[in-house]
TORTOR-696649 format. One record per residue (C-alpha): residue in one letter; y, z, x; residue number from 1. Coordinates in steps of 0.05 Angstrom, whole numbers. Last residue first. Layout:
! residues N
+-------+--------+--------+--------+-------+
: mimar :     py :     pz :     px : bator :
+-------+--------+--------+--------+-------+
:     a :      Y :      Z :      X :   NUM :
...
+-------+--------+--------+--------+-------+
***
This chain:
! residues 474
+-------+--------+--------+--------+-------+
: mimar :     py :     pz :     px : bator :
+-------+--------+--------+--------+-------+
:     x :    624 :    321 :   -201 :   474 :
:     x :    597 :    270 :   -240 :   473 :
:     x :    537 :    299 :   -265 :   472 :
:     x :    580 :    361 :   -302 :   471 :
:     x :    608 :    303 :   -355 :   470 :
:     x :    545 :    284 :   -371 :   469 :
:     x :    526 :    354 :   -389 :   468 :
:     x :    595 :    363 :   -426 :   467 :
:     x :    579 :    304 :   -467 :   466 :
:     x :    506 :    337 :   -486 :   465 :
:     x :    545 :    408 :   -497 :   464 :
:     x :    595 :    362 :   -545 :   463 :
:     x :    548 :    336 :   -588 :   462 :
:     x :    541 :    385 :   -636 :   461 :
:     x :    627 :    396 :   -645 :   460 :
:     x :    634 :    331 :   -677 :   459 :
:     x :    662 :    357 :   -739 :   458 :
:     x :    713 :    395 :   -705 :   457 :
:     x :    755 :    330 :   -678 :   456 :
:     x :    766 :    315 :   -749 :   455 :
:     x :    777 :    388 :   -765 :   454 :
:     x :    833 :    391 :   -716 :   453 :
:     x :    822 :    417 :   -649 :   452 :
:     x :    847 :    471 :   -606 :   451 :
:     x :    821 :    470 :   -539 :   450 :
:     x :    754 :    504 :   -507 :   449 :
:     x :    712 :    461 :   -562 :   448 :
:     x :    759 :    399 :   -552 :   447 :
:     x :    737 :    391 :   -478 :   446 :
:     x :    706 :    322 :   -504 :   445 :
:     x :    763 :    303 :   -537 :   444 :
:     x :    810 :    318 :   -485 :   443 :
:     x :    763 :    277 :   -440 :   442 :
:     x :    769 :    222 :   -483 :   441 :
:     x :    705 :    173 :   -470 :   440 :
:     x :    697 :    121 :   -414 :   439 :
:     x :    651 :     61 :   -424 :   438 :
:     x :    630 :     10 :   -355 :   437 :
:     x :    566 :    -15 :   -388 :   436 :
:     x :    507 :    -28 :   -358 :   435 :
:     x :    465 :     33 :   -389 :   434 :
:     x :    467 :     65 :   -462 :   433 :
:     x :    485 :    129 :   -482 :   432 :
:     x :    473 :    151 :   -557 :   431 :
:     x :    507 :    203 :   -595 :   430 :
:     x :    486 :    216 :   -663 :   429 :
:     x :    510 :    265 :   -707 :   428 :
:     x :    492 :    257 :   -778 :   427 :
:     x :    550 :    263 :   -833 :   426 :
:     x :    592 :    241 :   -793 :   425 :
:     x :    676 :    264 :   -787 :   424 :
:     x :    708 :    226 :   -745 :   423 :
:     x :    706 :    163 :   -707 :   422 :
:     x :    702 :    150 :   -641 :   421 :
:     x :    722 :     96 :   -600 :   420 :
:     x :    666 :     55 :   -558 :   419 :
:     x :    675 :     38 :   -488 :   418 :
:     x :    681 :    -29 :   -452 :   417 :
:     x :    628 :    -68 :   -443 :   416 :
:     x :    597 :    -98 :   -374 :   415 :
:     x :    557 :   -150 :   -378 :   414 :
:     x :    483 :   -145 :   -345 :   413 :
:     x :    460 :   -199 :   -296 :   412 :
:     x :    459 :   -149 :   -230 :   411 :
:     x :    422 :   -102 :   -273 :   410 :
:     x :    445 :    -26 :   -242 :   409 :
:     x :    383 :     13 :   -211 :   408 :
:     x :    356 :     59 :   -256 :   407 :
:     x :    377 :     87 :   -322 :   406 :
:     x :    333 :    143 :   -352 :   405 :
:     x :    360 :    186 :   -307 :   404 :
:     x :    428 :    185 :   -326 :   403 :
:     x :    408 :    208 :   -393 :   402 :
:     x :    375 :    275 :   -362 :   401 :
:     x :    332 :    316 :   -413 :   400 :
:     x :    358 :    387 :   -405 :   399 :
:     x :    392 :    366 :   -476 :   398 :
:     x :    323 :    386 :   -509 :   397 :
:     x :    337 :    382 :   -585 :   396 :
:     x :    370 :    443 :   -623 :   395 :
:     x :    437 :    418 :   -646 :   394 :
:     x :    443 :    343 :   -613 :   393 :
:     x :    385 :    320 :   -672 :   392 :
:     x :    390 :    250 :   -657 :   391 :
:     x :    406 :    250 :   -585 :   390 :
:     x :    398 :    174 :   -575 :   389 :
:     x :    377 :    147 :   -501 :   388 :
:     x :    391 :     78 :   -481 :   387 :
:     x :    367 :     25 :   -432 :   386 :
:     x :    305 :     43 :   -409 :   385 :
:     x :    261 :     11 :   -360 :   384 :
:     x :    219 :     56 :   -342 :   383 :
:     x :    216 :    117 :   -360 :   382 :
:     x :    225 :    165 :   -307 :   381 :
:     x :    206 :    245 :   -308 :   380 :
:     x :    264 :    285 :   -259 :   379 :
:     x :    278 :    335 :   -318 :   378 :
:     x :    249 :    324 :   -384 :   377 :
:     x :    215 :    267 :   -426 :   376 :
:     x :    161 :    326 :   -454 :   375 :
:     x :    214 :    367 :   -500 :   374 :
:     x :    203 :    330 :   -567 :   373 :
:     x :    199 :    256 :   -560 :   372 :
:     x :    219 :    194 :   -598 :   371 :
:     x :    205 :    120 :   -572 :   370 :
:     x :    235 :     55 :   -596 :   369 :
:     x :    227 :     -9 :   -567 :   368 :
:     x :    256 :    -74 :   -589 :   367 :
:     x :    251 :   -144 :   -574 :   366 :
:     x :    185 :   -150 :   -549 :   365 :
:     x :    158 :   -219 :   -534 :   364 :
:     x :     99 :   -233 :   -571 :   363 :
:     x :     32 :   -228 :   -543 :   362 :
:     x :    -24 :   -256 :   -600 :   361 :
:     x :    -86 :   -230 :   -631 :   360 :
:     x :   -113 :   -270 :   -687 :   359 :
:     x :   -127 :   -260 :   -757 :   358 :
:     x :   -108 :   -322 :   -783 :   357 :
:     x :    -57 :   -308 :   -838 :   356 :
:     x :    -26 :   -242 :   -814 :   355 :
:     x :    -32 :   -264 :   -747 :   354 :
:     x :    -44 :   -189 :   -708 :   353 :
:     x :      7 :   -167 :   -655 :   352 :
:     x :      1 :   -142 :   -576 :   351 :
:     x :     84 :   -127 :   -562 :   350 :
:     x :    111 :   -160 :   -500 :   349 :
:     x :    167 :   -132 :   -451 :   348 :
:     x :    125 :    -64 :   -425 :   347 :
:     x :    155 :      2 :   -410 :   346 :
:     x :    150 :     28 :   -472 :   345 :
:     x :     73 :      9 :   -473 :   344 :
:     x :     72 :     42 :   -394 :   343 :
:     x :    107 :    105 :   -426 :   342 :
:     x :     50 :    112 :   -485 :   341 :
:     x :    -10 :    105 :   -432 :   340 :
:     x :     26 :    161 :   -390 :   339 :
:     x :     45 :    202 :   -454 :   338 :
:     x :    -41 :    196 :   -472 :   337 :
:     x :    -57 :    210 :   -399 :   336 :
:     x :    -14 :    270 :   -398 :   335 :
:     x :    -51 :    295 :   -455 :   334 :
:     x :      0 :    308 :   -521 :   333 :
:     x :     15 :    376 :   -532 :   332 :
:     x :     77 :    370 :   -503 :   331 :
:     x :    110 :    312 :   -559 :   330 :
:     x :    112 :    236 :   -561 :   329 :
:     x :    127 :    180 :   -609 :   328 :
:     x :    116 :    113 :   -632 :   327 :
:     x :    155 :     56 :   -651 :   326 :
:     x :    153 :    -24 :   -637 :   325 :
:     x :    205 :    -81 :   -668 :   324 :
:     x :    180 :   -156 :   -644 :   323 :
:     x :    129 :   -161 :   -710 :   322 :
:     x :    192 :   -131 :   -756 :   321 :
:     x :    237 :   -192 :   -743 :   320 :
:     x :    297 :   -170 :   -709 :   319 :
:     x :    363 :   -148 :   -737 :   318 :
:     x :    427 :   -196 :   -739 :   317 :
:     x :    411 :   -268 :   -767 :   316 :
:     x :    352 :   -237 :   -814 :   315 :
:     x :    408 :   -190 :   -847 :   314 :
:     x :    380 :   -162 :   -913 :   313 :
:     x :    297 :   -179 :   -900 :   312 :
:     x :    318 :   -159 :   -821 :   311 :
:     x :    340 :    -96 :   -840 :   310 :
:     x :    280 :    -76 :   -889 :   309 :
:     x :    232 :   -100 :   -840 :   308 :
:     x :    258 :    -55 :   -788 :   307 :
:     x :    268 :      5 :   -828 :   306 :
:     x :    181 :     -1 :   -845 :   305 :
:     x :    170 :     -4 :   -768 :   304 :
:     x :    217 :     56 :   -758 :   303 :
:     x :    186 :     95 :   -799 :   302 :
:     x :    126 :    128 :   -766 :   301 :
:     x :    160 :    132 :   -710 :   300 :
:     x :    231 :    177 :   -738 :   299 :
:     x :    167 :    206 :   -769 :   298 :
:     x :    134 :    233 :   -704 :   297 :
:     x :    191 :    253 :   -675 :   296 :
:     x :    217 :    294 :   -746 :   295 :
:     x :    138 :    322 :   -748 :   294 :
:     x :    153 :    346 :   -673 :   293 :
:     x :    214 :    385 :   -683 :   292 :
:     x :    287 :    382 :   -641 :   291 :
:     x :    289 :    314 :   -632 :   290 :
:     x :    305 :    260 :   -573 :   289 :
:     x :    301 :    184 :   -588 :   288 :
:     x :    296 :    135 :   -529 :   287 :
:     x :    321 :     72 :   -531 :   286 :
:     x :    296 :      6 :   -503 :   285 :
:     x :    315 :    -60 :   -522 :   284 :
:     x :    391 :    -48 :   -540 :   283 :
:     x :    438 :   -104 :   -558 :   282 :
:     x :    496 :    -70 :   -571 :   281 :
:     x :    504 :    -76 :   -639 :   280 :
:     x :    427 :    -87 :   -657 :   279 :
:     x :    413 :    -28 :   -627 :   278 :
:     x :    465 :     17 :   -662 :   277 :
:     x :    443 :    -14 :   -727 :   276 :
:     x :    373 :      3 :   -712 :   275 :
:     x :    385 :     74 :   -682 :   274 :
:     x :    437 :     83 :   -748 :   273 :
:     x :    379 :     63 :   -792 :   272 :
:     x :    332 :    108 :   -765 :   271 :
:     x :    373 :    162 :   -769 :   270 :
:     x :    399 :    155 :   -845 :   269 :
:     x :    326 :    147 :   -851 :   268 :
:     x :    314 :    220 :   -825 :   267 :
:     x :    381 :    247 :   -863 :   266 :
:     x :    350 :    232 :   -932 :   265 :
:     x :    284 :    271 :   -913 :   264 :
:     x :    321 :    321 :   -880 :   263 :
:     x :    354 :    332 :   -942 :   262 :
:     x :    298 :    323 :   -981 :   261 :
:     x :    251 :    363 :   -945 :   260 :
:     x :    301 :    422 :   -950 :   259 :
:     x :    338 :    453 :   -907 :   258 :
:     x :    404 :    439 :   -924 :   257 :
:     x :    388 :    462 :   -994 :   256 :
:     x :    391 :    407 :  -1049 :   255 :
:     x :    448 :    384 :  -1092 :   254 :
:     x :    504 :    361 :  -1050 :   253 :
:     x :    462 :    355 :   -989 :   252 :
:     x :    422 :    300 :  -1032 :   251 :
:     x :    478 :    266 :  -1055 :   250 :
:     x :    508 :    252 :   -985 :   249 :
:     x :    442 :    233 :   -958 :   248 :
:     x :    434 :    183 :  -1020 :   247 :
:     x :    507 :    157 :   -992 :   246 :
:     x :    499 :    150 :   -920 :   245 :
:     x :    556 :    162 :   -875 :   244 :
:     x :    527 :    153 :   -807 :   243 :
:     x :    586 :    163 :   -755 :   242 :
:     x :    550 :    146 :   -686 :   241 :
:     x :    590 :    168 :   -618 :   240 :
:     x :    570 :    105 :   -565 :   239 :
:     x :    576 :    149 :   -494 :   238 :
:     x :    576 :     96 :   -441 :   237 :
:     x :    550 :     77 :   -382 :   236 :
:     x :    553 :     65 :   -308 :   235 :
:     x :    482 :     41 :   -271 :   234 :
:     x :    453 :     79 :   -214 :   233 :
:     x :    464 :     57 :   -132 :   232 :
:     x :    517 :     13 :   -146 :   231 :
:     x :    560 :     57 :    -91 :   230 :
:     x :    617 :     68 :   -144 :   229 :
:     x :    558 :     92 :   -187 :   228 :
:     x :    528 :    131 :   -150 :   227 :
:     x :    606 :    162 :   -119 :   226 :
:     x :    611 :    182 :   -196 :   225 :
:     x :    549 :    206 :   -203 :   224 :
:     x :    552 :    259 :   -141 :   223 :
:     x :    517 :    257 :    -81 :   222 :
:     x :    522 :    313 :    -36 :   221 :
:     x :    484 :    329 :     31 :   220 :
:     x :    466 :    392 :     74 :   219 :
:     x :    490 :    443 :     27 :   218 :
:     x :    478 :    513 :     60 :   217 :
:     x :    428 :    554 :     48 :   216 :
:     x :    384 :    570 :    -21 :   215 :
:     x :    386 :    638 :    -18 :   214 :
:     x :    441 :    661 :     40 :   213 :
:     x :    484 :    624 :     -4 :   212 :
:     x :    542 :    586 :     16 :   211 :
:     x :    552 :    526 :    -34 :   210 :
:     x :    540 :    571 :    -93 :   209 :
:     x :    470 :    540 :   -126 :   208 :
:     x :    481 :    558 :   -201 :   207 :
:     x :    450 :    573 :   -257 :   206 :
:     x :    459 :    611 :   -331 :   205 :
:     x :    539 :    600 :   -332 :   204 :
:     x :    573 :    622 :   -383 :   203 :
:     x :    618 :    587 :   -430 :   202 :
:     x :    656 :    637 :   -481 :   201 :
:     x :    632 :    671 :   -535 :   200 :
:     x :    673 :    667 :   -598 :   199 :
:     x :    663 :    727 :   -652 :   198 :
:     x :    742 :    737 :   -654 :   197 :
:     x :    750 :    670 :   -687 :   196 :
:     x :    692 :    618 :   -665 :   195 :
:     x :    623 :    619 :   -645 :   194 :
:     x :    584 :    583 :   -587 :   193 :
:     x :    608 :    562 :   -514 :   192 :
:     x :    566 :    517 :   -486 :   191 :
:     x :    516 :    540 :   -429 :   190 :
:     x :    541 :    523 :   -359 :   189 :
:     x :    494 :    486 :   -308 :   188 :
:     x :    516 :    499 :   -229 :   187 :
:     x :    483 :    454 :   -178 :   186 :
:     x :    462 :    401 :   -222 :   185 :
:     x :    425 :    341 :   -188 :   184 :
:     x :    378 :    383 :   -159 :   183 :
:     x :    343 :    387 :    -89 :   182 :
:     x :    330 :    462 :    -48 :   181 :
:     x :    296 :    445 :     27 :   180 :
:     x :    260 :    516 :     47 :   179 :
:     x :    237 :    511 :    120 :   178 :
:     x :    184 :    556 :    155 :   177 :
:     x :    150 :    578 :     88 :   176 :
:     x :    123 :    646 :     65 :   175 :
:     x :    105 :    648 :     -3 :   174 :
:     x :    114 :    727 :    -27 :   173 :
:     x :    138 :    750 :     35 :   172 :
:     x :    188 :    709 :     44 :   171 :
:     x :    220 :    708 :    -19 :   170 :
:     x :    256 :    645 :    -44 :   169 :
:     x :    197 :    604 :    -87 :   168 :
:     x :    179 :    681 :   -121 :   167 :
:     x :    238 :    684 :   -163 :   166 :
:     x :    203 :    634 :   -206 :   165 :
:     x :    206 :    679 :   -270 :   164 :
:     x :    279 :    704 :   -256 :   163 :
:     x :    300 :    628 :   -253 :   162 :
:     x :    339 :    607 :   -310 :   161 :
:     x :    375 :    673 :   -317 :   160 :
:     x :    409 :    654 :   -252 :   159 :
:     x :    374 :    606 :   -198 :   158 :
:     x :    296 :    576 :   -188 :   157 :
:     x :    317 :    517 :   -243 :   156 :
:     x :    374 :    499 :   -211 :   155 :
:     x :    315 :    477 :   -161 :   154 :
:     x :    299 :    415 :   -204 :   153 :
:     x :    255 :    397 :   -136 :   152 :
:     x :    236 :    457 :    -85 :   151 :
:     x :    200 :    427 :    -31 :   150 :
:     x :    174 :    472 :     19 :   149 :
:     x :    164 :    457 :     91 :   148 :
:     x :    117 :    488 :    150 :   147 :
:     x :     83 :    524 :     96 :   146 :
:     x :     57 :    593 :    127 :   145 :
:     x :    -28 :    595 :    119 :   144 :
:     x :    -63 :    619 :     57 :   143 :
:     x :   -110 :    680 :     65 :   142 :
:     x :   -124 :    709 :     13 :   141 :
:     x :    -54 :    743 :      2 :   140 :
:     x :    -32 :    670 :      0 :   139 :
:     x :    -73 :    655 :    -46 :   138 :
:     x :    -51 :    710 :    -90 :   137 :
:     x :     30 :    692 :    -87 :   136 :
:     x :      5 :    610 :    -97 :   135 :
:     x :    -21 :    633 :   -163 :   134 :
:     x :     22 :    681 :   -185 :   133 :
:     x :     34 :    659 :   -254 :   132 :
:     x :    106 :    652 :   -250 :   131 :
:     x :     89 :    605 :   -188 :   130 :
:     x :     35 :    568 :   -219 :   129 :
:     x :     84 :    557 :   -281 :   128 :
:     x :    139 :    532 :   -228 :   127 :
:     x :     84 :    465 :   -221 :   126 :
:     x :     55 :    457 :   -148 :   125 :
:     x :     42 :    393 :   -108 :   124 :
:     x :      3 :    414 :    -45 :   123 :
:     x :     13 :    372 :     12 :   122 :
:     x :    -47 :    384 :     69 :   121 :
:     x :    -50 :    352 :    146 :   120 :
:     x :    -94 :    374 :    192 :   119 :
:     x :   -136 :    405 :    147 :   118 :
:     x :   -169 :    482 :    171 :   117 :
:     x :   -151 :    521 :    103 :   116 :
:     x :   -122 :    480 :     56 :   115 :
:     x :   -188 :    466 :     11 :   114 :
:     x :   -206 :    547 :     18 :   113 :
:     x :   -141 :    574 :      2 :   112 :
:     x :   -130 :    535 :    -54 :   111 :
:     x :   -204 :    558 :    -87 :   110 :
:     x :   -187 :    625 :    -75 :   109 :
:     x :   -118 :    616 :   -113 :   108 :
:     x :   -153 :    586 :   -172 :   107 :
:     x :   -113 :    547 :   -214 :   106 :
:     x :   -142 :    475 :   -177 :   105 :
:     x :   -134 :    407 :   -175 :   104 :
:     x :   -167 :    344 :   -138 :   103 :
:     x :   -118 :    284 :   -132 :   102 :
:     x :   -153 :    226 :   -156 :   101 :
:     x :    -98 :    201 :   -205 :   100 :
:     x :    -98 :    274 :   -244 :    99 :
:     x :   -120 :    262 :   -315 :    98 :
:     x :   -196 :    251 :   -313 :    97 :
:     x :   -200 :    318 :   -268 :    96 :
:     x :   -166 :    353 :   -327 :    95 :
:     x :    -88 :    381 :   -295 :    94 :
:     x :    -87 :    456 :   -307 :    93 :
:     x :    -39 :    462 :   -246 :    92 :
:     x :    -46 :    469 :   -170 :    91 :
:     x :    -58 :    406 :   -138 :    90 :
:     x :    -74 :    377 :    -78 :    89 :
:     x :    -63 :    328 :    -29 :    88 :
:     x :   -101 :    312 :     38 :    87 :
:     x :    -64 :    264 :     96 :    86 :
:     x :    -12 :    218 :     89 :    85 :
:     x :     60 :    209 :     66 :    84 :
:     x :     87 :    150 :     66 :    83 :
:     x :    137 :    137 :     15 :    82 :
:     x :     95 :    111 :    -43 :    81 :
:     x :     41 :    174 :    -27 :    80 :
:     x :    104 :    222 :    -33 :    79 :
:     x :    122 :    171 :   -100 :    78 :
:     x :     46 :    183 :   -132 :    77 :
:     x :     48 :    256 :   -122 :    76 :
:     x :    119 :    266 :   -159 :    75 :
:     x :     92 :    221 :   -220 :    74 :
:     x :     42 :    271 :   -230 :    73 :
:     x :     82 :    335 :   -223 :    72 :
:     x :    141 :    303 :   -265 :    71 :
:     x :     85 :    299 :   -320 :    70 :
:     x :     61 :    367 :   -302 :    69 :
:     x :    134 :    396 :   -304 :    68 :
:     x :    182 :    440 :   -267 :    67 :
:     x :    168 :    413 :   -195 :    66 :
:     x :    147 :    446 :   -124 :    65 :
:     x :    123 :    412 :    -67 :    64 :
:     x :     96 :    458 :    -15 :    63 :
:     x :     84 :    418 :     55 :    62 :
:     x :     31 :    440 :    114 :    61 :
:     x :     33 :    379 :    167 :    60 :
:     x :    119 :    380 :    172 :    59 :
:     x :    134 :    331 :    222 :    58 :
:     x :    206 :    343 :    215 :    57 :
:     x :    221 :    275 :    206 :    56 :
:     x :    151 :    259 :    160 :    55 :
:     x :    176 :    321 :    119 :    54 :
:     x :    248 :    289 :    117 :    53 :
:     x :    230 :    221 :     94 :    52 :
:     x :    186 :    246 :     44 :    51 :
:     x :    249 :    298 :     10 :    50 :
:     x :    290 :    231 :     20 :    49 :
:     x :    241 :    201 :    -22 :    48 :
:     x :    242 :    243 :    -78 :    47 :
:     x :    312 :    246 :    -82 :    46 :
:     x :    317 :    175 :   -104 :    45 :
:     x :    391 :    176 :   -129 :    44 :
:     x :    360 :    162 :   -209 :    43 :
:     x :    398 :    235 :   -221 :    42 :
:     x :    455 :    240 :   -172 :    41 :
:     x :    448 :    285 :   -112 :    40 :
:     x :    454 :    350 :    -86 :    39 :
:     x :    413 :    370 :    -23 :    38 :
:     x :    402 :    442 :     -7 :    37 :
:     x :    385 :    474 :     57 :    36 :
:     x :    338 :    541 :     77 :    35 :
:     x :    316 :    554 :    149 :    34 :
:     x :    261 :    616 :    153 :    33 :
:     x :    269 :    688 :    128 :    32 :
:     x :    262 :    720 :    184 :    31 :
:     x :    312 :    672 :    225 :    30 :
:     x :    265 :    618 :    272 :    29 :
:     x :    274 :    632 :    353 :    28 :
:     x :    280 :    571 :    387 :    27 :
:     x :    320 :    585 :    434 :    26 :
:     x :    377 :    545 :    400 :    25 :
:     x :    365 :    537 :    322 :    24 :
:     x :    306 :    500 :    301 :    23 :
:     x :    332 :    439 :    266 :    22 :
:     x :    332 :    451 :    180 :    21 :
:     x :    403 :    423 :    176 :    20 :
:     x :    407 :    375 :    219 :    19 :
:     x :    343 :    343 :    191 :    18 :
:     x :    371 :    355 :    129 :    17 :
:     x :    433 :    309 :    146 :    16 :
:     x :    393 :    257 :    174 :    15 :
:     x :    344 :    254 :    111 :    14 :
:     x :    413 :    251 :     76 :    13 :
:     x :    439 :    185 :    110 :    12 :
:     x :    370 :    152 :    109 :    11 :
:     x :    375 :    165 :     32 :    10 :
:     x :    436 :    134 :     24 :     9 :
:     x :    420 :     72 :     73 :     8 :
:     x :    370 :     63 :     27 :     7 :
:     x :    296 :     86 :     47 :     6 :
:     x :    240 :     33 :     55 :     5 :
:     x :    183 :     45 :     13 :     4 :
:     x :    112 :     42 :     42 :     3 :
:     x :     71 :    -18 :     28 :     2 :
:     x :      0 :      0 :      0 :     1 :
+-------+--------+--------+--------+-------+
***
């Protein structure tokens, strides 16, 4: 397999961390071992420039630490992508049929025994095996010093976000000669909530100070903005949805905001804005966050029957149903079963049945929709994508990063300018789509710390997602 060349980005912070993380003069290491962050963009390739720097350093024992199986999985693949040889092995409660020929253990005997003695030996580790105490007990048995650990999402291992991983800083606990600490978001603030006297302000649940004596210094910095100057990640823009359906209209006048038939009303009031939005800006791709699973699950179940409803009113502007494909995706799914669902999203042709002959054709796809309840999180790619929609902005998983989804900038793709907003929806629905070069009001989008007229007010769910983007540029 060819290895992947770094970009002259990523050369430039595998240089930096090699400064960083050098044995000091005399060679005498500090107690509790060198420690260095790198902050960079989402979709920057900081995977890569963690590779580059183990094969720099000439690390043989490596930790790799993630927040997710999925992330976990596609982590593994990308060290092996970049170079990195030599045994690798897991500790999570990955099925042997899931895990891509890595073998994987929870037992902290059983790690112990397939490190000890190799040469050469990356273990890829989730936080859970952490809180657990896995990697704390094997080293107790026995487990030899890690001559680098990897600690990816590591916003994650700081504030009230991280007392449960606490573990990946102390020395004693998992000892490692070099600590390297990636995120995109050094310092993540939760929105503030209430009004009147009862108003809590912003407060901030993570953050990696420059200085710290936990996570080091800051060896390299990356942010969006400079990304996107650079052409390394594609500019967007924030499209603000107003759906003002009628029948969802009646139905909140007469039914409990909570009932089936609200949410009922306000589910196709969804789907219809996703198709309208797509058809508007010619999206292919979009992903659909939700707070619940059934609401995932039947944003895909009727999206198909939306589709053919649109293009039976307006055949010239929506596409025909056969080219429109849905499904959905929540935790308790296998990781094979997302991983077979994200290659289909990922794919440009849709399998389809002749309704007259019976036979099985490939048919270009023009439109993609997948929903997902907390499972398309931090670091995980899809391929591909060209739009996320945050459809239910006031309990869905806003960790999800929309940057991320968008990968290299299309060299072919038109830039548009930026949506206005409009006040007052009935649903919510902010989508951000790729390729475009869209700004948004930042007076708007501060609006919950300002006052704010009503207008302005009705908006208020989406702002902690705009303020999440916004944080990414700095």
């Amino acid at each position: 397999m060819p290895v992947k060349e770094l970009f002259p980005h990523q050369v430039e912070a595998v240089d930096a961390v090699m400064r960083a993380l050098q044995a000091p003069a005399g060679g005498l290491m500090p107690a509790q071992g060198l420690r260095t962050q790198v902050i960079a963009a989402t979709g920057s390739g900081k995977t890569l420039i963690a590779v580059g720097a183990a094969q720099k350093l000439a690390a043989r024992r490596v930790l790799v630490l993630v927040p997710t199986l999925d992330l976990l999985l596609q982590t593994a693949a990308a060290w092996r992508e970049g170079g990195r040889s030599g045994a690798m092995v897991g500790v999570c409660s990955l099925r042997a049929e899931e895990s891509d020929g890595i073998p994987y253990t929870t037992g902290p005997e059983e790690l112990e025994s397939w490190a000890q003695g190799l040469e050469r030996v990356t273990v890829f580790a989730t936080y859970a095996a952490v809180g657990l105490g896995i990697l704390q007990h094997a080293h107790t048995a026995g487990l030899g010093v890690w001559d680098l650990m990897v600690v990816d999402e590591a916003h994650r291992t700081s504030g009230d976000a991280g007392k449960p991983w606490a573990a990946v800083h102390d020395q004693a606990k998992i000892p490692a000669t070099r600590r390297l600490y990636m995120t995109a978001t050094a310092r993540i603030w939760e929105a503030a909530e209430g009004r009147g006297a009862g108003r809590r302000e912003p407060r901030l649940i993570a953050s990696m100070d420059p200085d710290s004596p936990l996570f080091g210094p800051v060896a390299f910095k990356l942010s969006l903005s400079e990304c996107i100057s650079r052409g390394l990640v594609a500019p967007y823009q924030v499209v603000c949805v107003d759906i003002a359906d009628p029948e969802l209209h009646v139905a909140q006048q007469y039914a409990g905001p909570g009932s089936d038939t609200v949410r009922g009303a306000r589910l196709a009031a969804l789907q219809t804005g996703v198709l309208t939005a797509a058809a508007q800006e010619g999206l292919r791709k979009v992903l659909t966050f939700h707070s619940r699973v059934s609401e995932a699950e039947a944003m895909a179940a009727g999206v198909p029957g939306v589709a053919e409803q649109l293009w039976q009113d307006d055949p010239r502007r929506f596409h025909p149903p056969e080219r429109v494909w849905a499904d959905w995706l929540c935790g308790e799914h296998s990781p094979g079963h997302r991983k077979a669902v994200l290659e289909e999203f990922a794919s440009d042709v849709i399998e389809d049945q002749d309704a007259e002959d019976g036979q099985w054709a490939l048919r270009p796809a023009a439109l993609r929709v997948l929903s997902s309840v907390k499972v398309i999180g931090e670091g995980v790619d899809t391929a591909n994508c060209d739009s996320v929609a945050f459809c239910d902005v006031r309990g869905a998983d806003t960790r999800a990063d929309p940057q991320r989804r968008y990968r290299r900038p299309d060299p072919g793709a038109e830039a548009r300018p930026g949506r206005g907003v409009r006040p007052g929806p009935e649903v919510s629905l902010a989508c951000v789509q790729q390729n475009t070069a869209g700004t948004w009001n930042g007076r708007w989008v501060r609006a919950d710390r300002t006052a704010a007229g009503p207008d302005v007010l009705s908006w208020r769910p989406v702002l902690p997602l705009l303020h999440k983007i916004l944080a990414r540029h700095s």
